[in-house]
C-alpha positions as CSV (number, residue, x, y, z in Angstrom):
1,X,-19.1,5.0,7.0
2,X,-16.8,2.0,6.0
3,X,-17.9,-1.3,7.5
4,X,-15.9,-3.1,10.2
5,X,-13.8,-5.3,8.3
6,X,-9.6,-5.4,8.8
7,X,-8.8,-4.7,4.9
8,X,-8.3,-0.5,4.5
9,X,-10.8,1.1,2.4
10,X,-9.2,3.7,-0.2
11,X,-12.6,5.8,0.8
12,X,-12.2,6.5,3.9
13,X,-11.5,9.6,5.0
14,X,-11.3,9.2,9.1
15,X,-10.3,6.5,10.7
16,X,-12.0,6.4,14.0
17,X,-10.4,3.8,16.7
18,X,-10.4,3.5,20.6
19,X,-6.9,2.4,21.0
20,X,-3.7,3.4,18.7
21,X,-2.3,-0.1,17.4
22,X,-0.5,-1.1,14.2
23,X,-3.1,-2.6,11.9
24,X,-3.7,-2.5,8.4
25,X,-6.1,0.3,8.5
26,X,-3.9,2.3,10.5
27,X,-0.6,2.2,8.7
28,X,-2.9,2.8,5.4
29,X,-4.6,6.1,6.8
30,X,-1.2,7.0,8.1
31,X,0.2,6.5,4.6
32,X,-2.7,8.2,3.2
33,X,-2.4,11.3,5.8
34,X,-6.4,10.8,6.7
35,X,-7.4,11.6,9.9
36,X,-6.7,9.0,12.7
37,X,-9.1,10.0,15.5
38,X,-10.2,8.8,19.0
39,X,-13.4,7.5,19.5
40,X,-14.3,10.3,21.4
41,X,-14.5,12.5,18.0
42,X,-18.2,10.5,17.5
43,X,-19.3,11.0,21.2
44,X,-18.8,14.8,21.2
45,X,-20.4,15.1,17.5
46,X,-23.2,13.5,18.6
47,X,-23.4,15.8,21.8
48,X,-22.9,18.6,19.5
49,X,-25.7,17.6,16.6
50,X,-22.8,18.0,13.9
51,X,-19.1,16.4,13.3
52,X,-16.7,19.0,15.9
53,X,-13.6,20.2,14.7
54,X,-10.7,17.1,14.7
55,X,-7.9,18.0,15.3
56,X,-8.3,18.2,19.2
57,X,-9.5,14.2,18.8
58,X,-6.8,13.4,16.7
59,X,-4.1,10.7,17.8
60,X,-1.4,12.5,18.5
61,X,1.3,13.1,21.5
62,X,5.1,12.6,21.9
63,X,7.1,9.0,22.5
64,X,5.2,5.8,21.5
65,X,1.6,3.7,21.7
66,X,1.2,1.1,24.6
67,X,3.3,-1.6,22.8
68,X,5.8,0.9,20.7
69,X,4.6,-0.1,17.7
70,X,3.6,3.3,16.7
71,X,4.9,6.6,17.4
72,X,2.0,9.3,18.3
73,X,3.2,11.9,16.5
74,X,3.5,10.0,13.0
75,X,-0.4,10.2,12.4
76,X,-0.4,14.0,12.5
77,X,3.2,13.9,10.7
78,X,1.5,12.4,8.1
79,X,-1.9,14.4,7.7
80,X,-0.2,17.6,7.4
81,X,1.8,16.5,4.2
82,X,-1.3,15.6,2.7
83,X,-3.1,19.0,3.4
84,X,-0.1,20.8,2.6
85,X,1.0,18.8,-0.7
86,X,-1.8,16.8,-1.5
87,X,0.6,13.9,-1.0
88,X,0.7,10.5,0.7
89,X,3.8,9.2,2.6
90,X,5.0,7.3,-0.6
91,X,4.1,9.5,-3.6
92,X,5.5,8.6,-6.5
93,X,7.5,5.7,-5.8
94,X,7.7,2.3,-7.9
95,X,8.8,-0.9,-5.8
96,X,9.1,-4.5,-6.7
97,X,8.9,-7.2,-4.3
98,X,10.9,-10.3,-4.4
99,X,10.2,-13.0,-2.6
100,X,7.3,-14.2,0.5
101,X,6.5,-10.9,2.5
102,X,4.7,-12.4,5.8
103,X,4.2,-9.5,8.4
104,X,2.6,-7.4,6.9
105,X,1.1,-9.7,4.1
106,X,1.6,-8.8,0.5
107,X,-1.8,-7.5,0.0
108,X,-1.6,-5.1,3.5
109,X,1.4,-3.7,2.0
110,X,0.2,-3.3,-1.4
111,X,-2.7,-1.5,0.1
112,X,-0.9,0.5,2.2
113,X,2.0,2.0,-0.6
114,X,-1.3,2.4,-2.9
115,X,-2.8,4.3,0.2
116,X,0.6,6.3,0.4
117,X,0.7,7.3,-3.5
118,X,3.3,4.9,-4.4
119,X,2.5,1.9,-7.0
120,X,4.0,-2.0,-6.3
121,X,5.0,-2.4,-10.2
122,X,5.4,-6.1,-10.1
123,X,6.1,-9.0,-7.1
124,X,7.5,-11.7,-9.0
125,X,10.3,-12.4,-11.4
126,X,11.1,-11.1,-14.2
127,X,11.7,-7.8,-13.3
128,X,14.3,-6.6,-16.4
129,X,10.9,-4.3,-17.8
130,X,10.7,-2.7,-14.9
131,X,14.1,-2.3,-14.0
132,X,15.1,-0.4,-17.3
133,X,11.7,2.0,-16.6
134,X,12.9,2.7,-12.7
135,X,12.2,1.3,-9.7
136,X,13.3,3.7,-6.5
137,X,12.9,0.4,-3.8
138,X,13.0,-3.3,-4.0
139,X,11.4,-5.3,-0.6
140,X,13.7,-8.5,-0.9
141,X,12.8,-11.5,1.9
142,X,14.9,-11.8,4.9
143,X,17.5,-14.6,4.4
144,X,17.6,-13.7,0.4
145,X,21.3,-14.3,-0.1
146,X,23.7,-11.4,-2.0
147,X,24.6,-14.0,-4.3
148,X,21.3,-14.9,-5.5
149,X,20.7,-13.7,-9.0
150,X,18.2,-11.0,-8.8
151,X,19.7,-9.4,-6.1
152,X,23.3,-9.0,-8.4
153,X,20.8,-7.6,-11.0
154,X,19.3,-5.0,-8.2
155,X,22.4,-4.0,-6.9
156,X,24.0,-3.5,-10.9
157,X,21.0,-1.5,-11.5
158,X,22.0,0.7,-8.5
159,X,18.7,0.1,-6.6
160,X,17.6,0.2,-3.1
161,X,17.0,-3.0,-1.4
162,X,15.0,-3.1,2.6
163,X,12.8,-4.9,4.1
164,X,8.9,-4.6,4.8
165,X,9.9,-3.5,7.7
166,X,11.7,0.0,6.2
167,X,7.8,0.6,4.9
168,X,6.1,-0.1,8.0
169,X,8.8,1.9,10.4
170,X,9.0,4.5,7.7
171,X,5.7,5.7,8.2
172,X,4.7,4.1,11.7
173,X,8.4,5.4,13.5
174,X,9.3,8.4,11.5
175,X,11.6,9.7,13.6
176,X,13.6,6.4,14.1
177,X,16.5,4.9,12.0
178,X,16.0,3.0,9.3
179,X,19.1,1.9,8.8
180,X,18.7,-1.6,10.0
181,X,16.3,-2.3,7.9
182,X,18.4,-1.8,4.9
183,X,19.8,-4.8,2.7
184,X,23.2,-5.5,0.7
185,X,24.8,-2.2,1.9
186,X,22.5,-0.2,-0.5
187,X,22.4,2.6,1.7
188,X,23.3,5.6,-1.0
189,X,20.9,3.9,-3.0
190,X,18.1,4.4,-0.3
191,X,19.2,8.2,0.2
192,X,19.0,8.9,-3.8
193,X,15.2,7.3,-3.4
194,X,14.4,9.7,-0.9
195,X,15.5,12.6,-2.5
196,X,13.2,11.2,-5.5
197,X,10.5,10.4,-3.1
198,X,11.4,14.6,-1.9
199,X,11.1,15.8,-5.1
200,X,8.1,14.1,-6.1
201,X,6.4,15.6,-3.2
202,X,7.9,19.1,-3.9
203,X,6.6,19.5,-7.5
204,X,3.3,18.2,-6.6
205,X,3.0,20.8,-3.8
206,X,3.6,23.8,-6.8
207,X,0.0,22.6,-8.2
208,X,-3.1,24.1,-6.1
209,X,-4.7,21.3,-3.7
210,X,-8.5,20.1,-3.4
211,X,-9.3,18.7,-0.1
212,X,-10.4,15.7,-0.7
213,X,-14.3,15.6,1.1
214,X,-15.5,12.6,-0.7
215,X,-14.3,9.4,-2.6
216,X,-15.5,10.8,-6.0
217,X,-11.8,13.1,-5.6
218,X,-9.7,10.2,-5.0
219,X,-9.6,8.0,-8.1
220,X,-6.0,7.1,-7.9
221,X,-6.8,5.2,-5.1
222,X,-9.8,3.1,-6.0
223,X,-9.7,-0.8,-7.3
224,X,-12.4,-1.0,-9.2
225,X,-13.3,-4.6,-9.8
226,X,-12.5,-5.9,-13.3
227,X,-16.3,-7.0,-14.6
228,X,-18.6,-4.6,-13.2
229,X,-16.2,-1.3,-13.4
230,X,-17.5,-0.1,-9.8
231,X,-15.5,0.4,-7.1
232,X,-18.0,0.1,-4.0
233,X,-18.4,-2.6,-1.4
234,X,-14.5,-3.2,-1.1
235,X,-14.9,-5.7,1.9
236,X,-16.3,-8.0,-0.7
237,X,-13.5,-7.6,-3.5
238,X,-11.3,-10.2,-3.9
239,X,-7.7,-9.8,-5.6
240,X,-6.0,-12.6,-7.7
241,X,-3.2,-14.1,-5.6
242,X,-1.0,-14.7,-3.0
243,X,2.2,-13.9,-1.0
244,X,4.4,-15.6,-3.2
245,X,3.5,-13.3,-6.0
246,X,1.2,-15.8,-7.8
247,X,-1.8,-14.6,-9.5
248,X,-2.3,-11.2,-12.3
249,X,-3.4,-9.2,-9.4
250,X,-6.8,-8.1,-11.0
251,X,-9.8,-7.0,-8.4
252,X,-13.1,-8.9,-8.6
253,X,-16.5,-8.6,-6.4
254,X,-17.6,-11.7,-5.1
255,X,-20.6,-11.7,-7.1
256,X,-18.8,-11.2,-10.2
257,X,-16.6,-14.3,-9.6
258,X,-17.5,-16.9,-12.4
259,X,-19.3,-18.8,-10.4
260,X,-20.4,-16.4,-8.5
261,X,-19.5,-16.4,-4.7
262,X,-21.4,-16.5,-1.9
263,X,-18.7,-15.1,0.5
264,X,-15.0,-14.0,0.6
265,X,-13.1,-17.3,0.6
266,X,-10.6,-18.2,3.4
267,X,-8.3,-19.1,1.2
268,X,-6.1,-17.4,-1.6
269,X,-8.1,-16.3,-4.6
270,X,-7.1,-17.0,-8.4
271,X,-9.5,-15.5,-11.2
272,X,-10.2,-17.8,-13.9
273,X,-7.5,-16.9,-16.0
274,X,-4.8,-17.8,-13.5
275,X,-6.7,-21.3,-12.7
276,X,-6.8,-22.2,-16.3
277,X,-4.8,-25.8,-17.3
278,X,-1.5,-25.1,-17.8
279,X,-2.0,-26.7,-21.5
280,X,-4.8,-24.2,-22.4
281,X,-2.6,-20.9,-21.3
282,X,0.6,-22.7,-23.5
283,X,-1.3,-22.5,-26.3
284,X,-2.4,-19.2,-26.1
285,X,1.4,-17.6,-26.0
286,X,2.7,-20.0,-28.7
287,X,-1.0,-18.1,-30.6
288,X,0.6,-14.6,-29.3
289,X,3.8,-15.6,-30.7
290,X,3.0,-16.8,-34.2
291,X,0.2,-13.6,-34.1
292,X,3.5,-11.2,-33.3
């Protein structure tokens, strides 16, 4: 049983909520194609003196939740790929980020394409590495002009460029259009990432499943935190960083901080490498240069 907390939890396997809204853990279990359950699910098991079957407690019906945020049959959409394939809503992909992501914050959308089987590769320039290995999408700020230099290298490279919003609606509003969502007329380039994100999907579905029952079967999905190796007690592990793609990105309990912390800090977190004097960390690469 995960504790209350708004951050998703790459262990859970039910999500268990009385009313359908869009929040982190939601569009993450969605991704994830994890049961998304009504609280009833609990009352009857109770009754029952063992968990019932789900899929009568499942969140699922036709047209949208109270404030259309969510379409009710996108939870069930989404857990019968992952029985079927073994597959999240974004297996397989590689996206780059460029620029300030606000709703949903970086780190709810990093979660939530983790959650989905997809990997955010890097969310700040440069991106050339990555570029010449693939990339299917690239989330670009709204108000990012055409003419701005990474986005002539995006659209040379033949990449697709959206919004957060194409993630969010992709899995939240399956059936609606996308279209809007899409950046610098990139279309075709969006339609040859799908048919990659397809074909991902379709030869993982050729090798034999194994329903996940536990957390010990879904390693790809873990942060583990970077000193102790474990990855338990996620509502106290911290990531380096912040939405303007500062920070290395590693994960780091609390109580592994050096100096330890006594709670999750309201503010952005930096590990100690990123907070080192700018002096100290020049040093080191002119080192890594005369070493290479």
């Amino acid at each position: 049983l995960c504790k209350d907390c708004h951050r998703w939890s790459p262990q859970t396997t039910h999500l268990i909520i009385p009313v359908l809204r869009r929040t982190e853990k939601v569009f993450a279990a969605a991704a994830a194609g994890r049961w998304i359950l009504k609280a009833d699910f609990l009352s009857k098991s109770h009754e029952a003196g063992e968990f019932v079957e789900e899929e009568k407690f499942e969140w699922y019906g036709s047209g949208m939740n109270d404030d259309n945020s969510i379409s009710l049959d996108a939870p069930r959409k989404w857990r019968r790929l992952r029985e079927s394939t073994g597959c999240g809503a974004f297996y397989g992909l590689r996206v780059l980020v460029y620029g300030e992501c606000i709703i949903p914050p970086l780190d709810t959308l990093k979660r939530a394409i983790k959650a989905g089987g997809g990997t955010v590769v890097a969310t700040a320039p440069p991106y050339s590495r990555f570029l010449t290995s693939g990339v299917d999408f690239v989330i670009v700020s709204p108000g990012t002009p055409q003419e701005d230099p990474w986005v002539q290298e995006f659209l040379k490279q033949g990449v697709a460029c959206v919004t957060t919003d194409y993630f969010v609606d992709f899995v939240c509003k399956p059936s609606s259009t996308l279209a809007r969502h899409v950046l610098f007329e990139t279309n075709s380039a969006v339609l040859e990432a799908l048919k990659r994100l397809q074909r991902n999907i379709e030869g993982a579905a050729e090798i034999p499943v194994r329903k996940a029952t536990s957390s010990a079967t879904l390693p790809d999905d873990e942060i583990a935190c970077s000193k102790c190796g474990k990855t338990d007690r996620e509502e106290a592990m911290l990531l380096c960083g912040d939405d303007q793609g500062s920070g290395c990105g590693v994960a780091r309990h609390i109580d592994c901080c050096e100096p330890p912390l006594k709670q999750v800090p309201a503010e952005n977190w930096f590990c100690e490498e990123c907070t080192k004097p700018p002096e100290i960390l020049q040093v080191r690469k002119k080192a890594c240069k005369k070493r290479g």
